[in-house]
TORMARFI-230538 format. One record per residue: x, y, z of N, C-alpha, C in turn; residue in one letter. Coordinates in pm, whole numbers, plus 32768, in hexadecimal, padded with zeros to 4 digits. Layout:
# residues N
XYZXYZXYZA ...
This chain:
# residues 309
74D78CFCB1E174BF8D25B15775428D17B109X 75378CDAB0AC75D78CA2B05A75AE8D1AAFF2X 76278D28AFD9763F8DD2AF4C76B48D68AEFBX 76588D99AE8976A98D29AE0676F38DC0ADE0X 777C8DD7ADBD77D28E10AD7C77EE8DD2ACCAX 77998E2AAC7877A68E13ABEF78298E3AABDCX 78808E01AB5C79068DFEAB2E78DB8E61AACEX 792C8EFAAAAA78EB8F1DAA3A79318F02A9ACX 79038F3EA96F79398F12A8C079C78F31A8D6X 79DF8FCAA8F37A6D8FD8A8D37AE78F6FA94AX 7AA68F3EA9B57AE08F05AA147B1E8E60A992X 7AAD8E4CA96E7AB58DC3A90F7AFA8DDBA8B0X 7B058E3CA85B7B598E60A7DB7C118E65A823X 7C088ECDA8A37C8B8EC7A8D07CC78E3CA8C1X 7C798DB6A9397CBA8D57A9257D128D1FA8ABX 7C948D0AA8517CC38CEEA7B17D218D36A76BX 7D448DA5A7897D998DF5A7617E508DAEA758X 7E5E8D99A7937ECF8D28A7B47EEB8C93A75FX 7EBA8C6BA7777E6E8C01A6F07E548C17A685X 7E068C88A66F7E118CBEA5CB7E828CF3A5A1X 7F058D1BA5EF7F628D1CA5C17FC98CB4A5DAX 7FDB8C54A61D80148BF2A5F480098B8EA580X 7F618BB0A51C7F6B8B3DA4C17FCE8B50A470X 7FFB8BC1A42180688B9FA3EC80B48B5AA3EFX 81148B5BA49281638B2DA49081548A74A49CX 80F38A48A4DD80AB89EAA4CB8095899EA447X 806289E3A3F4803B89B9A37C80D18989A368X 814D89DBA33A81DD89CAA312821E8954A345X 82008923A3DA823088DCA42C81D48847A402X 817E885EA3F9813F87B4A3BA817787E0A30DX 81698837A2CC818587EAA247823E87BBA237X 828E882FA26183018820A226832587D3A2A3X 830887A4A30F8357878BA39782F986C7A3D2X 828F86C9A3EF824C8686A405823A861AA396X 820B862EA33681D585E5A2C0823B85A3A280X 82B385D2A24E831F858CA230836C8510A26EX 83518564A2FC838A84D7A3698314843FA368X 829E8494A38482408420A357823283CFA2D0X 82628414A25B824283BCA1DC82D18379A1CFX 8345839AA21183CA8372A21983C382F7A26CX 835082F0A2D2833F827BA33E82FB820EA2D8X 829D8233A29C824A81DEA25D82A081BFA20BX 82FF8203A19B832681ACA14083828126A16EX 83BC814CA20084358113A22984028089A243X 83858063A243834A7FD0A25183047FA1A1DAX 831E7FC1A17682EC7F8DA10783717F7CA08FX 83767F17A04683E17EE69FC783937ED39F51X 83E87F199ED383DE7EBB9E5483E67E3C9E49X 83627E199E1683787D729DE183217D5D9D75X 83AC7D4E9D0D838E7D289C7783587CA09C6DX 830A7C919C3182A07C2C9BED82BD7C0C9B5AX 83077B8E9B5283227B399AB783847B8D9AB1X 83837B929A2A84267BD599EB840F7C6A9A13X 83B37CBF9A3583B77D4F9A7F83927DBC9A31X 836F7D8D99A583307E09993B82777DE3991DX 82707E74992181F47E88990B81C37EE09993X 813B7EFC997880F67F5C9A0180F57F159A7BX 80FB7E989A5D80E67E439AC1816B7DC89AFDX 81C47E289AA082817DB69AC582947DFC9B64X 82A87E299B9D82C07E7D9C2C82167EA49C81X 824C7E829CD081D17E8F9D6982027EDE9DBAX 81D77F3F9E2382127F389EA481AF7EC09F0BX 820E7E7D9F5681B77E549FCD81ED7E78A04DX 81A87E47A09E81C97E5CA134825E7E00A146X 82957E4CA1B283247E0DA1A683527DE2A247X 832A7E0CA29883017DF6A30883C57E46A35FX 83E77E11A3BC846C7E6BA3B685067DFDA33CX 84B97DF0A2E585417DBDA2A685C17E2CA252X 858B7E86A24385DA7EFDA21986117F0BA283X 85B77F37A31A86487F4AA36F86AF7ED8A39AX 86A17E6AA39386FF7DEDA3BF87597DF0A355X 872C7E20A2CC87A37E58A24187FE7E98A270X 87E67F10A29888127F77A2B388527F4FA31EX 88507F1EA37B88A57F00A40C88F57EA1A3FBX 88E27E3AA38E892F7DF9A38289A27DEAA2BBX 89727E95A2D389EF7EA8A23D8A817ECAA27EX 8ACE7E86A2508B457E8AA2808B777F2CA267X 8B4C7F7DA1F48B6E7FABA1868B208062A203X 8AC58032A24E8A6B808FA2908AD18088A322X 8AC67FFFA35A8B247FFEA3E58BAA8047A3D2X 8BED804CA3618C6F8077A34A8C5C811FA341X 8C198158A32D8BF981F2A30B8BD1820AA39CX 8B7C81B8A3D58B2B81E8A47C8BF881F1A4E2X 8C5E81ADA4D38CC781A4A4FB8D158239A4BDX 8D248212A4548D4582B3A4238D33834CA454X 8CAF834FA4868C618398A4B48C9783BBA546X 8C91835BA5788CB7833FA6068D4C8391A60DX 8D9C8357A5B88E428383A5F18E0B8416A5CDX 8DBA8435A5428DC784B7A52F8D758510A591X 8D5384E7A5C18CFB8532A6338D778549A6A8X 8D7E84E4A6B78E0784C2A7428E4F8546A6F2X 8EC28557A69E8EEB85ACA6808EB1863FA66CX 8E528630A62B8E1D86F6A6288DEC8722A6A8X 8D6B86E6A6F68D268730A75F8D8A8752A7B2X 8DF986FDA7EC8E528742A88C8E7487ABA82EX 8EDA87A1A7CE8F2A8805A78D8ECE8885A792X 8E6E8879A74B8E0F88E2A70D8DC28954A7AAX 8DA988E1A7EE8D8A88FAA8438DDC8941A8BEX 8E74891DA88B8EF3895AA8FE8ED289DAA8A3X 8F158A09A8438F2F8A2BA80A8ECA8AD7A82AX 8E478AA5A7EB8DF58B10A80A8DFC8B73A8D0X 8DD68AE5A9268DF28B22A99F8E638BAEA9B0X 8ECF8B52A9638F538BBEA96D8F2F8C4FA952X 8F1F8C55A8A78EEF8CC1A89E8EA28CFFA8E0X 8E3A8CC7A90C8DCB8CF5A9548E138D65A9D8X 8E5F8D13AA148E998D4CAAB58F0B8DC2AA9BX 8F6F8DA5A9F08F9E8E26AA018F518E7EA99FX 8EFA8E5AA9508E958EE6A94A8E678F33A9E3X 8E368EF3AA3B8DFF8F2EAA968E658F72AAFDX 8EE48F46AACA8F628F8FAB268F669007AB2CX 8F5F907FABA98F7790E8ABA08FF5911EAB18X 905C90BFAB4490C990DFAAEA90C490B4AA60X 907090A2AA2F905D9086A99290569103A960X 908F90FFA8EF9090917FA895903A917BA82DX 8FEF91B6A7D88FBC918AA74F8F309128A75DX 8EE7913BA7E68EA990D7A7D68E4C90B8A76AX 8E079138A7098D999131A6B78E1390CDA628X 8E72910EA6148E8E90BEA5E18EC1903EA5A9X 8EEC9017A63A8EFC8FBFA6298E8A8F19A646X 8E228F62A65F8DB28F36A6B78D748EF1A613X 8D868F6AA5978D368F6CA50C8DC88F01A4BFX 8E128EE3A4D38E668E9BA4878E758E26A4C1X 8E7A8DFBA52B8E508D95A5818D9D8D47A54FX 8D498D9AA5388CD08D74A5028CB88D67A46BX 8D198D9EA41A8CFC8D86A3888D1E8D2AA34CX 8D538CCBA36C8D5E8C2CA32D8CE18BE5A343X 8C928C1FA3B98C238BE2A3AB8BB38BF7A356X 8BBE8C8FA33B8B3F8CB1A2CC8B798C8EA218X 8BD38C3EA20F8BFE8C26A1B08BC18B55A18CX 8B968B63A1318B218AF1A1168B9D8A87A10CX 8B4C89F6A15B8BAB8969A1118BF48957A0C5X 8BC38959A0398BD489109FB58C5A89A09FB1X 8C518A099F9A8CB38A589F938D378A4F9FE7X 8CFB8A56A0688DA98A2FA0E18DE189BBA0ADX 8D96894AA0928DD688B9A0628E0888BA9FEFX 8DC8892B9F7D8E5F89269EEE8EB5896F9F0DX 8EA589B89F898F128A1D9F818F6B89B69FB9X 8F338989A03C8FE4893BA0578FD288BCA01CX 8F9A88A19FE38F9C88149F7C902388399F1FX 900688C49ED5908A88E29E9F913289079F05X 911989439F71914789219FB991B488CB9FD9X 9154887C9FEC918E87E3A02091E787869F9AX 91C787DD9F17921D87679EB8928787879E97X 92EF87369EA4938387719E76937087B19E00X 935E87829D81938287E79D1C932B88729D16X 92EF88979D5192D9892D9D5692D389649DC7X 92EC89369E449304896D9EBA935289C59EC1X 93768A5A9F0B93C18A8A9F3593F18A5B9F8BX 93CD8A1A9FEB941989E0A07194718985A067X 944F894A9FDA94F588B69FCA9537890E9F6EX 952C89A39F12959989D39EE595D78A049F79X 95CD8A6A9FD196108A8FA00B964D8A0AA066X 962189CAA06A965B893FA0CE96B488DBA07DX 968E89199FF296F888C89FA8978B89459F9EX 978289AE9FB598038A249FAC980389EBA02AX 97F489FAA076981D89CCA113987A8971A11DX 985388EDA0C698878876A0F098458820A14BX 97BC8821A14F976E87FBA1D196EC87B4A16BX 96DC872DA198967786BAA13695F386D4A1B8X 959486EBA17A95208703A1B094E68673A164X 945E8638A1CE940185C3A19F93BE8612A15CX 9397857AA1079315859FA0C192678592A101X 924D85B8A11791D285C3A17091448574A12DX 917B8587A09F910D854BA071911F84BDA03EX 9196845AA08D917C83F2A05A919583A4A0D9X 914D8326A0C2914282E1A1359113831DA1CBX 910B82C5A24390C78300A2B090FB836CA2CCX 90F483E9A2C49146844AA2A490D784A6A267X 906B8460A203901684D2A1C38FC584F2A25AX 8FBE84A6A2D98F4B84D7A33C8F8B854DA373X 901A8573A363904385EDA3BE90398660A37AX 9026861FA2C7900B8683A2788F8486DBA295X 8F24868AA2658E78869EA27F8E5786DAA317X 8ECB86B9A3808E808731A3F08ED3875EA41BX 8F43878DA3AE8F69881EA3C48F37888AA3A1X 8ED38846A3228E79888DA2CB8E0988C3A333X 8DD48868A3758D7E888AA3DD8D9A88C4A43CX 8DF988AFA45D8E588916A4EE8E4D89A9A4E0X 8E6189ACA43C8EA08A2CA3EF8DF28AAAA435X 8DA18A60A3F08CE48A79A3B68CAD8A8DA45EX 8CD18A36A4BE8C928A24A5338CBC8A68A5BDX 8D3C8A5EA5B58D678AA6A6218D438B6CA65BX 8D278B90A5F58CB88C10A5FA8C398C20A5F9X 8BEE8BB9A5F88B708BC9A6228B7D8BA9A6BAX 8BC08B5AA6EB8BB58B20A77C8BFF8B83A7C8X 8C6F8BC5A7A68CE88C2CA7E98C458C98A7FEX 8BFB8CC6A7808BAB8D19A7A98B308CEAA80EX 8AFC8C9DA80B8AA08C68A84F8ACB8C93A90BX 8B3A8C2EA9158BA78C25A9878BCE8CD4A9B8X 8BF98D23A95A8C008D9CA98E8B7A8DDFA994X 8B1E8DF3A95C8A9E8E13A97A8A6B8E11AA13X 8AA38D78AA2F8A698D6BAAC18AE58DB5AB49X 8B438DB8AB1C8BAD8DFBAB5E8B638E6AAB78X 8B528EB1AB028B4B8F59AB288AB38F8BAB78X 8A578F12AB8F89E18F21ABBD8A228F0CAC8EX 8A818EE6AC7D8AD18E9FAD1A8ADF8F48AD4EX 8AAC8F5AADB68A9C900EAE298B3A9021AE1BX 8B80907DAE128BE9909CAE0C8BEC90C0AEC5X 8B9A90B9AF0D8BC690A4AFA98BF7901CAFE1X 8BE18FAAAF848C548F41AFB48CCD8F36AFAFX 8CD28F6CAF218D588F6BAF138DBA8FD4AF62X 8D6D9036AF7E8DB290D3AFDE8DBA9058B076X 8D73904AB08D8D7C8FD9B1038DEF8FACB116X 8E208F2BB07C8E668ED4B0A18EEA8F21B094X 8F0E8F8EB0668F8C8FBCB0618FA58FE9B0EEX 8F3D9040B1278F629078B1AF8F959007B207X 8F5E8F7DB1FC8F648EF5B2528FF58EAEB206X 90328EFBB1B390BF8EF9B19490C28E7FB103X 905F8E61B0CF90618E03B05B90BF8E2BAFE3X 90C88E04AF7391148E22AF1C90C68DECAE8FX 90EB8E3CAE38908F8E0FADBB905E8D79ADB8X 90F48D3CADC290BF8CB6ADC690828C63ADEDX 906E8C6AAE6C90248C72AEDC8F928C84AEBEX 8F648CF5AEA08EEC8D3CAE6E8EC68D00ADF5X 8F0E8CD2ADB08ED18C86AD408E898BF1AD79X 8ED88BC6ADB58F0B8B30ADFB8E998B1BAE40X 8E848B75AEB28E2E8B68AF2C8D858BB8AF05X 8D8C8C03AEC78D298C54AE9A8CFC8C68AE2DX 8D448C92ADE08CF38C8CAD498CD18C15ACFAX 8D438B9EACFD8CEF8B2BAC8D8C7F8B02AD07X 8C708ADAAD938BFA8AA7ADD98B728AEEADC3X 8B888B61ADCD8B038BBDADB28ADC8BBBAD1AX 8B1E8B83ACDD8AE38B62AC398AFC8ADCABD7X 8B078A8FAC7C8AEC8A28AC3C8A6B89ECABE9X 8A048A1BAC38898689EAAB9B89AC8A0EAB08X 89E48A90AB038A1A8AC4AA838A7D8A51AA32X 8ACE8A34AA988B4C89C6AA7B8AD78941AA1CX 8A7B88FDAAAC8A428873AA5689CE8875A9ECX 89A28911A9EA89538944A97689A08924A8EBX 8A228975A9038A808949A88F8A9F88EDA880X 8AC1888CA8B98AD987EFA8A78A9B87B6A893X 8A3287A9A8A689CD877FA85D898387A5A800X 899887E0A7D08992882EA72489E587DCA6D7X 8A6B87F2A71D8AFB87CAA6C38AC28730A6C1X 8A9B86DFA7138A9E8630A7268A238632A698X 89BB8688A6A589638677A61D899A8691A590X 8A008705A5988A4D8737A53B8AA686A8A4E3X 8ACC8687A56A8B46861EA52E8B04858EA504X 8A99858AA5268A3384FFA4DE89F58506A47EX 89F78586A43B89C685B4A3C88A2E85E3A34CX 8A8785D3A3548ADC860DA3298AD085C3A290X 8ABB85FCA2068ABB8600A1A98B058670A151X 8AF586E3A13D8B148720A0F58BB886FAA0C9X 8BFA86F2A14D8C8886FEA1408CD386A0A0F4X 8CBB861BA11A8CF385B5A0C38CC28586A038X 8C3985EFA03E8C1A85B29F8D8C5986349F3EX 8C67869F9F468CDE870E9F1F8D2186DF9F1DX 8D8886899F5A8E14864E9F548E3785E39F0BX 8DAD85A99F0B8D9F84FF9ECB8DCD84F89E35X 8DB9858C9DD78E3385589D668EA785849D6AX 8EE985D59DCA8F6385E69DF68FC4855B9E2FX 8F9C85129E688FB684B19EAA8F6284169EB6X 8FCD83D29E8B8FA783309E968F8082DF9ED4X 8FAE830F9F6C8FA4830CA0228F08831BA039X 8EAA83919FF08E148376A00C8DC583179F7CX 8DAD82E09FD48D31825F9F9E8CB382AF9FCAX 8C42828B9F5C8BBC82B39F368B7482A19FADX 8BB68255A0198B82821FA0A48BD6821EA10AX 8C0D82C1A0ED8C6382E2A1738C3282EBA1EAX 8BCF8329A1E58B648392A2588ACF8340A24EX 8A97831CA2B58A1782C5A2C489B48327A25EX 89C583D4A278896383EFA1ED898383F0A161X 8A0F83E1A1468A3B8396A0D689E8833EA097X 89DA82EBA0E089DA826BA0CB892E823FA0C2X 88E582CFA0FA88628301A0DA88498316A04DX 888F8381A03188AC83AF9FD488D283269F39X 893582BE9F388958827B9EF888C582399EDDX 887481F09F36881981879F5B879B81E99EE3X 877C82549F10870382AA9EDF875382C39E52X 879D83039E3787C7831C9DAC882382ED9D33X 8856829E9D7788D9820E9D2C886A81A59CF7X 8844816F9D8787D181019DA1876081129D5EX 874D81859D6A868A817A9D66863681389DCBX 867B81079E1F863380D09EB1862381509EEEX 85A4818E9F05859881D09F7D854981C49FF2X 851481399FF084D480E2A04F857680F5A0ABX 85D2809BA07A864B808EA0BE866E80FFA104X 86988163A0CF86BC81EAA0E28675822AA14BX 85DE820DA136859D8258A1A085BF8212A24AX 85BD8195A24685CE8147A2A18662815AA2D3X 86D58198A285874381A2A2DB871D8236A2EEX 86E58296A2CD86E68328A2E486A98303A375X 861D82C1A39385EC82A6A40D8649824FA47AX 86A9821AA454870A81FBA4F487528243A4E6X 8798829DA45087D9832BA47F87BD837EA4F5X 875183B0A4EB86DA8404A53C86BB83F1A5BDX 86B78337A5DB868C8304A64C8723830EA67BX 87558304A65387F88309A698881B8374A6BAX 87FF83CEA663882F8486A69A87F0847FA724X 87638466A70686F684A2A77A871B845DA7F9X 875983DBA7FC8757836FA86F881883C3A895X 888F83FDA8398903842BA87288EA84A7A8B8X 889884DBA876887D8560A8CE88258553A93CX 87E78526A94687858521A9EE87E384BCAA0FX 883E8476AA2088948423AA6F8900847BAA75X 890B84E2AA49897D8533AA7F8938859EAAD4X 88A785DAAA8D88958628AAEF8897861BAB85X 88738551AB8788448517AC1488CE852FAC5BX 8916851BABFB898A850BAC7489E68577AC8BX 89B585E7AC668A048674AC9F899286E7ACE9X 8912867EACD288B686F2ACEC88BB8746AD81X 88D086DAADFF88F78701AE6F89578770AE85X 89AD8764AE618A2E87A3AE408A1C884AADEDX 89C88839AD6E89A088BCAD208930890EAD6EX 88C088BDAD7F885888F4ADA488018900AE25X 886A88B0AE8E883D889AAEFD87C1881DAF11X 87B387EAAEA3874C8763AEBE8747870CAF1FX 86F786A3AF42870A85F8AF7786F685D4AF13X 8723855DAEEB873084D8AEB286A08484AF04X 
């Protein structure tokens, strides 16, 4: 004799219950997240093409463009030169940014630190301080005639560079970022410290270790995911990087309208009026983030997370 087990109502409503609260977030994720990338894909294969002299309802078309926007784009000298830019500037901020925070990180967590709340909150407040603001501040900064730093270096007797001219503006722009970044990651990085059993560390002293030691052998290994979490933030951080050099860009002669590959987004969509073009370099922007970061994750993942390859 088979016994059918009916599902009851409230058994069925539970399920749905879960689902009826994710549409929100759903709904948000296709309009502002989903849909953009898709109408950004579509435009990126289609071009203006004017017909006769180009006035009237009918002077401009879009047609299908097939990938000729991206072979534009890969092959603008003006785009390859900003994707290089990028590069040194990356090379320069992430180790730095990235030393930098660790440090803090290990002597916050030092028994012998003094002050930690506060210094934990001053260490983090360059970061809650917006782009466009950190970059006039040391935009002014950085210019001899109103700097404080070349008056006192001029009583000194001591010639400081100018930062904002020639190759020279890239150490400018991520110091700016050094300044903004290095406290979100110092916190991140200590976060995971203080979650580490304080019975290892009682361990490694009895077994005769020494701070350094304990940092060395124990604390950055046990947080290393924390470590390539942050680095790979920073590698997206530093491929995106806009705000900084267009703040600076009437300070200095050194940034061109197509410093930074989203610059140069930016120039194409609003200089241009091409945003066929524009969209098509935003999409190997994107494909490039996505293809540096899973090629970095691949190759530390063993190492962070215990994976195979």
């Amino acid at each position: 004799m088979t016994t059918v087990t009916a599902r009851r109502p409230g058994a069925r409503r539970g399920l749905a219950t879960p689902w009826l609260m994710l549409i929100p977030a759903i709904v948000l994720f296709v309009l502002f997240f989903a849909a953009p990338i898709a109408y950004t894909l579509v435009l990126s294969f289609q071009k203006s093409q004017v017909n006769g002299l180009g006035l009237g309802s009918g002077g401009r078309e879009t047609v299908f463009a097939g990938f000729a926007n991206y072979v534009s784009s890969l092959s603008d000298p003006d785009f390859i030169a900003s994707v290089v830019r990028v590069g040194v500037y990356g090379l320069i901020l992430v180790p730095t940014m990235l030393g930098l925070a660790l440090l803090f990180a290990l002597l916050l967590d030092s028994k012998r630190t003094r002050a930690k709340g506060f210094s934990r909150v001053t260490i983090f407040l360059p970061y809650a301080v917006p782009a466009v603001i950190s970059s006039l501040l040391w935009g002014f900064l950085y210019l001899p005639a109103v700097s404080p730093f070349f008056d006192i270096a001029d009583a000194l007797g001591v010639m400081l560079p100018d930062l904002l001219s020639g190759d020279a503006v890239i150490i400018a722009i991520a110091n700016i970022a050094l300044w903004g970044g290095v406290g979100f990651n110092m916190v991140v990085m200590y976060t995971s410290l203080k979650a580490i059993p304080s019975d290892i560390y009682e361990a490694a002293t009895l077994d005769g270790a020494t701070e350094v030691q304990i940092a060395l052998r124990i604390k950055i290994p046990i947080i290393m995911p924390s470590l390539i979490m942050t680095a790979i933030f920073s590698i997206i951080a530093t491929l995106q990087v806009f705000a900084e050099p267009v703040t600076l860009k009437p300070l200095s002669n050194s940034i061109s309208s197509t410093f930074t590959p989203l610059m140069t987004v930016y120039r194409d969509a609003f200089t241009r009026n091409d945003v066929y073009a524009a969209s098509a370099t935003s999409i190997i922007i994107a494909v490039a983030t996505f293809a540096l970061s899973f090629l970095f994750l691949r190759v530390v993942q063993r190492r962070a997370f215990g994976g195979e390859n």
